[in-house]
Steps between C-alpha positions, in 0.01 A plus 500: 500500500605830394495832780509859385624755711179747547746773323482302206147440506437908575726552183343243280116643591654839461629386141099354432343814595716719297447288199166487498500842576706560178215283291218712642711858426580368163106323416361878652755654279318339171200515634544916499679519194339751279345327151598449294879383636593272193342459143120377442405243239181566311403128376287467170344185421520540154748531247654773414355727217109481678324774641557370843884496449474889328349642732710376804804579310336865479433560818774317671760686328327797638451347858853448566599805370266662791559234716899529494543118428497270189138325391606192367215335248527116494296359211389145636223391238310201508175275639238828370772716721391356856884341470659832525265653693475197771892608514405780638201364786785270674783773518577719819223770527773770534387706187835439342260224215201610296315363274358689160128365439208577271155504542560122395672431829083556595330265203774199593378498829177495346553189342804346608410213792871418560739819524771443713457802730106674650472795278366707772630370794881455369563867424474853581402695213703817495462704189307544195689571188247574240189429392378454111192406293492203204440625146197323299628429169359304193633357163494747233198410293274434829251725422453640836647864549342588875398300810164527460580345092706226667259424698180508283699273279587305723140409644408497118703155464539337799778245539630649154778744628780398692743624687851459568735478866841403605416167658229405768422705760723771379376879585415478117272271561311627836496847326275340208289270679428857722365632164334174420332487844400892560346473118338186460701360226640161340853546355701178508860507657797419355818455686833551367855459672580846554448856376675407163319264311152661627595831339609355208254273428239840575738647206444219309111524522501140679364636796234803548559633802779584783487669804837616630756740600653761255787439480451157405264614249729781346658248232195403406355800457728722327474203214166654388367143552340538856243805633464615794156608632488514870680495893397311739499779771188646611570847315757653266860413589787736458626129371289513173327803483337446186340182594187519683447250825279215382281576771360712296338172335530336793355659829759405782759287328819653640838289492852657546787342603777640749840427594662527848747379799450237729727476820494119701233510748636607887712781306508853758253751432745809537711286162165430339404906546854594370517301189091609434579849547807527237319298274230750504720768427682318232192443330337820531837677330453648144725275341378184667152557389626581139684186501180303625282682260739360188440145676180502501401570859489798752599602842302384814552673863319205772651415847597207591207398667274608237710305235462157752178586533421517079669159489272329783179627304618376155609148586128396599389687253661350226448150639113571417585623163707173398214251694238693275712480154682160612814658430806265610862488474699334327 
């Protein structure tokens, strides 16, 4: 058996107590660190080239430029995006990962039984980017010209018309089977695998209709071979001006899309209210809204809370939408 003077046992706790007292100086010490200390990754569960990826590249450049620290954007594609963006649910609710969704983050959720994170209850939704509206467009030789044409003709030959989206359960699709719904018609769906072949195949005159974003339409339309006729926003949109909303035809039918940040869920409210408050100054500058403008969206100023709170309301109700028009995913 082994004795220890009680000198050496005074020195020993001693040692202990400073130690741990060194942990707890140095664990305080990060805890009041000012953020951002280090560089922030904005994830985007996409590749790169999208909207989603855009956008964050926009405003991130801009965010660390106010922030004082690098925005790092990590394109991590795959599984409809819930790969890159479950990255982002299981990592350290610090504020130092985002993730850049889309209103589609919303319509997966909608439809999608097995995502490998809660959409609500696995993050803290910080900012809201932008917000946008779809463009109605039509082959060429379609002889519709204005919503309430599209429409007339449309109830004139039911199951005739069709329309085209970029796969099941896309936004493409929910934004159509909204018109469909709200107007009481019979168009027949047809998927394709992406935003490609749809629009070509709508050049082509394969296809009559597609309901989409603008600049995935642009090609198309500066061909001569596709009209636009309508926006899906409720009223005029700094977007299109020239279009008219198809609520004009349609009393009601309203679909835009947005684009925001998502923090992991736990993240502090003071990081949450920092990063929310230079988005919304990022966004609201002249050159940012220019830039948003040529993309085909504009600049939206929501809190936090009221940008968790738009994402709690659409979830449900796009779940009624896709049980009403059996929309599923792939």
């Amino acid at each position: 058996m082994t004795f220890h003077s009680p000198m050496s046992v005074a020195r020993r706790a001693l040692a202990l107590t400073l130690a741990a007292a060194c942990l707890c100086g140095s664990a305080a010490a990060q805890a009041q660190e000012p953020f951002p200390s280090r560089p922030i990754t904005i994830v985007v569960p996409y590749p790169a080239g999208g909207s989603n990826d855009v956008f964050a590249r926009a405003v991130g450049r801009r965010l660390g430029e106010a922030l004082g620290q690098p925005v790092v954007i990590d394109n991590r594609p795959g599984a409809g995006g819930s790969l890159g963006t479950g990255v982002v649910a299981k990592a350290p609710a610090d504020g130092y990962t985002l993730a850049a969704v889309s209103s589609s983050f919303a319509t997966n959720a909608a439809v999608q039984s097995r995502l490998p994170f809660d959409p609500v209850k696995g993050f803290t939704p910080v900012a809201m980017m932008a917000k946008g509206a779809f463009i109605v467009a039509v082959r060429g030789d379609l002889p519709a010209r204005t919503p309430a044409e599209l429409v007339a003709l449309a109830k004139a030959q039911p199951g005739r018309l069709n329309y085209a989206s970029s796969g099941p359960g896309s936004t493409n699709q929910f934004a159509t089977e909204l018109l469909k719904s709200g107007a009481g018609l019979f168009i027949t769906h047809i998927p394709y695998r992406g935003m490609a072949p749809a629009t070509t195949d709508l050049m082509g005159g394969n296809v009559d209709i597609l309901i989409a974003s603008g600049p995935s339409l642009q090609p198309a339309l500066r061909s001569g071979k596709v009209r636009a006729i309508a926006v899906t926003s409720p009223q005029a949109t700094p977007i299109a001006p020239e279009l008219p909303p198809m609520a004009q035809a349609v009393p009601g039918y309203q679909f835009e899309i947005w684009w925001g940040l998502l923090a992991p869920a736990g993240t502090p409210e003071a990081v949450v209210q920092k990063i929310n408050a230079e988005v919304n100054k990022i966004v609201a500058s002249q050159d940012m809204r220019a830039f948003l403008l040529r993309e085909g969206a504009e600049p939206v100023n929501l809190s936090a809370a009221q940008f968790a709170a738009q994402i709690r309301s659409e979830i449900p109700y796009w779940q009624q939408v896709a049980k009403r028009a059996a929309i599923k995913p792939e």
